[in-house]
C-alpha positions in Angstrom: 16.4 59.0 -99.6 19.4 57.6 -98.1 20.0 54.0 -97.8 19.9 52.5 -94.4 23.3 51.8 -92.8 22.2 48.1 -92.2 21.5 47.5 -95.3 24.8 49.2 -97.0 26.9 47.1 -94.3 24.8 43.7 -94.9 25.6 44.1 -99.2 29.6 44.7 -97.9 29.3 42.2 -95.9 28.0 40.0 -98.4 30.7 41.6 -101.0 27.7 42.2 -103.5 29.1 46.0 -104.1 27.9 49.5 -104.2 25.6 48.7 -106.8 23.9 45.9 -105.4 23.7 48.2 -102.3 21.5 50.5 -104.3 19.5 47.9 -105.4 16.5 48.9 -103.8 13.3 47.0 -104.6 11.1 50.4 -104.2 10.3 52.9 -105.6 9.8 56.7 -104.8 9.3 57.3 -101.3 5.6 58.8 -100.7 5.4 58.7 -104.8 1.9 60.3 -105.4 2.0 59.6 -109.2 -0.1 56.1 -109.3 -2.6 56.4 -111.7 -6.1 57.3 -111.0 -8.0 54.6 -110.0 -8.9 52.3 -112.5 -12.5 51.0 -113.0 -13.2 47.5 -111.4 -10.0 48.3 -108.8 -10.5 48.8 -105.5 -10.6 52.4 -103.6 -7.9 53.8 -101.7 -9.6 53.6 -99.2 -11.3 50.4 -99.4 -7.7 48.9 -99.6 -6.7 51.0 -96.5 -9.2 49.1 -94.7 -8.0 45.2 -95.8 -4.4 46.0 -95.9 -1.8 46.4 -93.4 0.2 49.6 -93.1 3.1 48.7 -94.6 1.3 46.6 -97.3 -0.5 49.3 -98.4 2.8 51.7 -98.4 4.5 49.1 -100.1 1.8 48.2 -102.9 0.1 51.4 -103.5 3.0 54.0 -102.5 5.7 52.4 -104.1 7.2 52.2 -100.5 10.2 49.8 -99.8 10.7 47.3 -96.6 13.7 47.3 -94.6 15.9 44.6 -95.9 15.9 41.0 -93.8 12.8 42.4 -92.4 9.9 41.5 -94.6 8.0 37.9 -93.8 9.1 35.9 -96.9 13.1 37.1 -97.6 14.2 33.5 -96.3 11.6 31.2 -96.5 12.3 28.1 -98.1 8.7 26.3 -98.0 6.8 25.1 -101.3 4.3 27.1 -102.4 3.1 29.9 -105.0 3.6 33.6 -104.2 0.4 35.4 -105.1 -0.8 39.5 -105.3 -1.5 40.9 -101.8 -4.2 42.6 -103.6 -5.6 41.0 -105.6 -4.6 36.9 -105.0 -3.2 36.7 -108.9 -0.4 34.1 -108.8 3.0 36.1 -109.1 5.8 33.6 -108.3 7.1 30.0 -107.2 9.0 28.9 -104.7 11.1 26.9 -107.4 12.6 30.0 -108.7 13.0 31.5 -105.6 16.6 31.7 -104.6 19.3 33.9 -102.0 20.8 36.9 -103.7 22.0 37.6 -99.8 20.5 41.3 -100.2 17.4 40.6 -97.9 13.9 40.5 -100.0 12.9 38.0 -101.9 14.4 36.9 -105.2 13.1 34.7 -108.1 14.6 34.3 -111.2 11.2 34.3 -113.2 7.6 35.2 -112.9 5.1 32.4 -112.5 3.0 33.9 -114.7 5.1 36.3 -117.4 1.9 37.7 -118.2 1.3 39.0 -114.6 4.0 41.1 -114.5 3.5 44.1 -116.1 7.3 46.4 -116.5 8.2 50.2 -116.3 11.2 52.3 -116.7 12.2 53.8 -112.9 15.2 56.1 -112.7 14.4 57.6 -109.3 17.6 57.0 -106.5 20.0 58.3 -109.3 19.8 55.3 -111.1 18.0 53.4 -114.2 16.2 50.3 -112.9 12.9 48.6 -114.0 10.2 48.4 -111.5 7.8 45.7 -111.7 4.0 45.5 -111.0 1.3 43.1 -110.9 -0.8 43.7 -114.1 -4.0 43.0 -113.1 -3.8 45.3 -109.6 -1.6 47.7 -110.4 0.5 46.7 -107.3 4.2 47.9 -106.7 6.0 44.2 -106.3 9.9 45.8 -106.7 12.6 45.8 -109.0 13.9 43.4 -111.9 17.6 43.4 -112.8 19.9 41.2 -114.8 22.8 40.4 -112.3 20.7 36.9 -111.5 21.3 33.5 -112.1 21.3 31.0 -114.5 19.2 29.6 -117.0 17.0 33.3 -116.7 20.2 36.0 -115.6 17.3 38.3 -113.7 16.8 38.8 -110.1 13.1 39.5 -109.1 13.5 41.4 -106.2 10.3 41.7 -104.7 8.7 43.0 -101.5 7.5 40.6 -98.8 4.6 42.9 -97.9 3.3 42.7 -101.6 3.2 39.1 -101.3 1.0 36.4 -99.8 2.6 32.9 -99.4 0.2 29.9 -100.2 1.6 26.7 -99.1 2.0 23.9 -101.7 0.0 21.6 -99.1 -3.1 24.3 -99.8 -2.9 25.0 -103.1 -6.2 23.2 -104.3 -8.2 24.6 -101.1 -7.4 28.2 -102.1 -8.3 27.4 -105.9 -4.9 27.1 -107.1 -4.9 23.5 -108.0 -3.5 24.5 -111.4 -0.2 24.6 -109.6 -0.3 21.2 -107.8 1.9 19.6 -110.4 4.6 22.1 -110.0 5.6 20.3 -106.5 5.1 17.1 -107.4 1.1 16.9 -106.4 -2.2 15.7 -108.1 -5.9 17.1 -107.5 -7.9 14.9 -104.8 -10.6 15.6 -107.0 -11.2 15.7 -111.1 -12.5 19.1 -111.8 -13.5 20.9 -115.1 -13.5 24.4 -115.9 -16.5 25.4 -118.0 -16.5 29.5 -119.2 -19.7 30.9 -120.6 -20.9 34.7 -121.0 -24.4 36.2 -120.8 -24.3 39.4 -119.8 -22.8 41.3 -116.8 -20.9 38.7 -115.3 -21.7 39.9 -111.2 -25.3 37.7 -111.7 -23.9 35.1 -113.6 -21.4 34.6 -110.7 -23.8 35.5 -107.8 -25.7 32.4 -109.1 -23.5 30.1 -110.5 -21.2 30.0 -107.1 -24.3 29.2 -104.8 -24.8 25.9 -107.6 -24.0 22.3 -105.7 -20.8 21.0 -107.6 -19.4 24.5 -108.0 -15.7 25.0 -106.8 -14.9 28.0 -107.7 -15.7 31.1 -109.7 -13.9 34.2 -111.2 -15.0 36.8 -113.4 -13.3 38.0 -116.7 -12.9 38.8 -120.1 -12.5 36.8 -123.1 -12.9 35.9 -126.5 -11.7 39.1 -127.8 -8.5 40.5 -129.5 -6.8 42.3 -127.0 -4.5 41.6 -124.4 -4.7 42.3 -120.3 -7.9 44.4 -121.0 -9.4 46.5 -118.1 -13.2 46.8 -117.6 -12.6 50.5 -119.1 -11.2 49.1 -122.8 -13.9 46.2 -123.1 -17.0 48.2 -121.8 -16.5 50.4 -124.9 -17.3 47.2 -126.9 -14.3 47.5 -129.2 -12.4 44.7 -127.6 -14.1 41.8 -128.6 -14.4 40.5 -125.5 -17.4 39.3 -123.9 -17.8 39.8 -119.7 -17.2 36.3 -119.0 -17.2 33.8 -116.1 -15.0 30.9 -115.2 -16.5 28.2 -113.3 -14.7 25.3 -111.6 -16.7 22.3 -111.2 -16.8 18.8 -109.4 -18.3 16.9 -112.8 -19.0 14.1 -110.0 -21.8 16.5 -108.5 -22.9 18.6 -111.3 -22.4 17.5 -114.9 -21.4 19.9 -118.0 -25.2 19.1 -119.1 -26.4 20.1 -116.6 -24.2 23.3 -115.7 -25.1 24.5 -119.5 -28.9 23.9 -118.5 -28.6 26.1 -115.5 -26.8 28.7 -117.8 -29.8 28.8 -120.0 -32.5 29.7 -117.4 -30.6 32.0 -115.9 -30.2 34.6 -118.8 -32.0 35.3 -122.3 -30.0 33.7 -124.4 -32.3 34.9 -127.2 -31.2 39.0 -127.5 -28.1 39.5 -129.5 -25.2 41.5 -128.1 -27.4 42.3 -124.9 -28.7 41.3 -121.3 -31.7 43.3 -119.8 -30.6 47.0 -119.8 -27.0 46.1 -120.5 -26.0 46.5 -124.8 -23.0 45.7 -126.6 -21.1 43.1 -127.9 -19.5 42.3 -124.4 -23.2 41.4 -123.2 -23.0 38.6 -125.6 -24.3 34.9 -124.9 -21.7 32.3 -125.3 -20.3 29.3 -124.2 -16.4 28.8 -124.9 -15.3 25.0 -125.2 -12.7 23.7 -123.9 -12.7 20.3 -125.8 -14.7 18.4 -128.3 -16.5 16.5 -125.9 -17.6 20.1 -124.4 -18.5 20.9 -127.6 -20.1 18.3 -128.3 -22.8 18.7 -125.0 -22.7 22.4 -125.9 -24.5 21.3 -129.4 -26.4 18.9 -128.0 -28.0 21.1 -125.1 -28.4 24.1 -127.2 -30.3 22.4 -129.5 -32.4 20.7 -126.7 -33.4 24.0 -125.5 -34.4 25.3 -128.9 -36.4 22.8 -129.4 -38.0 22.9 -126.4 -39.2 26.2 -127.6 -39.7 27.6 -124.2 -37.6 30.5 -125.0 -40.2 31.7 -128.0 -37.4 32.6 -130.2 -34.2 31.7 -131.8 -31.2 31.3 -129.6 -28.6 34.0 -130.1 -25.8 31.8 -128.0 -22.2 31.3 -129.6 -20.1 28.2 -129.2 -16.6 28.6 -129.5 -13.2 27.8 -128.7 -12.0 29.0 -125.3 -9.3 31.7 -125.7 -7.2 33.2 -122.9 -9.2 34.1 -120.3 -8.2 37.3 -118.5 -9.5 38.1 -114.6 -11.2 40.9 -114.2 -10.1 43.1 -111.5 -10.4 42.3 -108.5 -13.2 44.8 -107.2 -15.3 42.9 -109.8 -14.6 39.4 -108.1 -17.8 38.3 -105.9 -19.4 41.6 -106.5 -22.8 41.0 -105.4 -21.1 38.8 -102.4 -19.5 41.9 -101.1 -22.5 44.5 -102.3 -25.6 42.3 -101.2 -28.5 43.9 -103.4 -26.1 45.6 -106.2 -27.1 45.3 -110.0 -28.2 42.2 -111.6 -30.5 41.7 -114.5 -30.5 37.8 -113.7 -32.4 35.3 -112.0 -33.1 31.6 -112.4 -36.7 31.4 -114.7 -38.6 27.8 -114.0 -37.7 26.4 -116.8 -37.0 22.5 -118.0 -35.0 21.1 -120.3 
């Protein structure tokens, strides 16, 4: 494909050279040879419908933008730059910086392990394209004529970005980030992360609970890293479906929240959940600190006690490991496919 004349006469005029001319962020035009959809991804053709044209060119053809076209090339704002597709933070403003060849560049990733690399040597050239790990989107290019304290040059494509203002960063469920400009939570929140079978119920239910935030599905506890629903459904992972919760502890307490957890599935089968078997099915609850643990005890032996359950409690508490999103078809499954599979319901049980 040849290079647009506006954007060979925009590197000259910014004396970056023949090379950085060719320094396309894309990939092959019209390259057919993504892989085949992954489990837990979206469709084709569902992401047809939710994306623009050109996003979906950009993230699922490998396309490229025009340069000094796309939305973000200049902006200067504060904020995080997160996965068109799939809303997985990708990069900071902070480390966003003018290489003068029209997209956006960043000198690092805001989450290294987000960014997932791969050998390109279409053009007539060797460069390494970069994608988002857990959606398999086409960002652009990485290349190592950038500046200081890093050396690379993230040169990504606006249209596989969406820009979330520093100012609404905690509304969006990025408050994680708030620090990075300077900013504190209006509200103390706590993360709890429990697993008890397929995690669509457990989130179905847990997101509808007063004092929730926020939820997200995943994997954790296990071995290996950036696992797809394909590797951990096979049970040789070690990682359990697992779910996230974000909580106001000034609404709902930890207590509580671990109460809920325990009428909502059957804590009392090992390494399964209705019609669902393996070790990913498994119940746990993954602490966070000591005083976690310390109400996980304390609540798990309540409900033994209480012997409503009939038989010994199969539930794990452990230390919380890396937790790794699922993909993103997974997210707020039963929201988006009202009357899809869940063995779970809410029994009317006291602790």
């Amino acid at each position: 494909m040849a290079i647009p004349r506006k954007a060979i006469l925009g590197f000259l005029i910014l004396g970056l050279g023949v090379l950085g001319a060719m320094a396309l962020p894309g990939g092959r035009p019209g390259d057919q040879r993504r892989e085949a959809r992954v489990e837990g991804r979206e469709s084709k053709e569902e992401l047809r419908k939710r994306l623009t044209p050109e996003q979906y060119r950009v993230t699922q053809e490998a396309g490229t933008e025009a340069p000094f076209t796309g939305e973000y090339w200049n902006t200067k704002a504060d904020g995080i730059y997160v996965d068109v597709v799939s809303g997985e933070p990708l990069f900071s403003s902070k480390d966003k910086f003018d290489a003068g060849c029209g997209w956006p560049s960043f000198t690092r990733p805001l989450e290294a392990g987000e960014i997932a690399e791969r050998r390109d040597d279409s053009h007539g050239m060797v460069r390494t394209e970069v994608r988002s790990r857990t959606a398999g989107s086409h960002l652009g290019h990485v290349f190592d004529d950038g500046p200081a304290p890093t050396g690379q040059r993230y040169c990504i494509n606006s249209a596989a970005l969406r820009f979330v203002p520093a100012s609404e960063l905690e509304a969006q469920g990025y408050a994680k980030y708030l620090p990075l400009f300077g900013l504190v939570p209006s509200r103390r929140t706590e993360v709890a992360t429990l697993a008890g079978g397929c995690f669509w119920g457990m989130e179905e239910l847990f997101r509808e609970k007063p004092g929730v935030l926020s939820t997200r599905v995943g994997y954790t506890g296990g071995t290996t890293d950036h696992p797809v629903y394909e590797q951990v459904k096979t049970g040789r992972t070690g990682h359990a479906e697992s779910l996230e919760v974000t909580f106001d502890p000034a609404k709902l307490s930890y207590e509580d929240l671990l109460k809920f957890f325990f009428t909502l599935h059957d804590p009392t089968t090992p390494n399964r959940q209705g019609n669902d078997i393996g070790t990913q099915y498994r119940s746990a609850i993954f602490v966070h600190d000591a005083a976690q643990r310390k109400t996980a005890e304390r609540v798990k032996a309540l409900v033994e006690a209480s012997g409503k359950w009939g038989r010994p409690l199969t539930t794990e508490i452990v230390e919380a490991r890396t937790f790794w999103p699922a993909e993103d078809y997974h997210q707020k499954y039963l929201e988006k496919h009202p009357g899809g599979y869940t063995c779970h319901y809410v029994r009317p049980l006291s602790f």
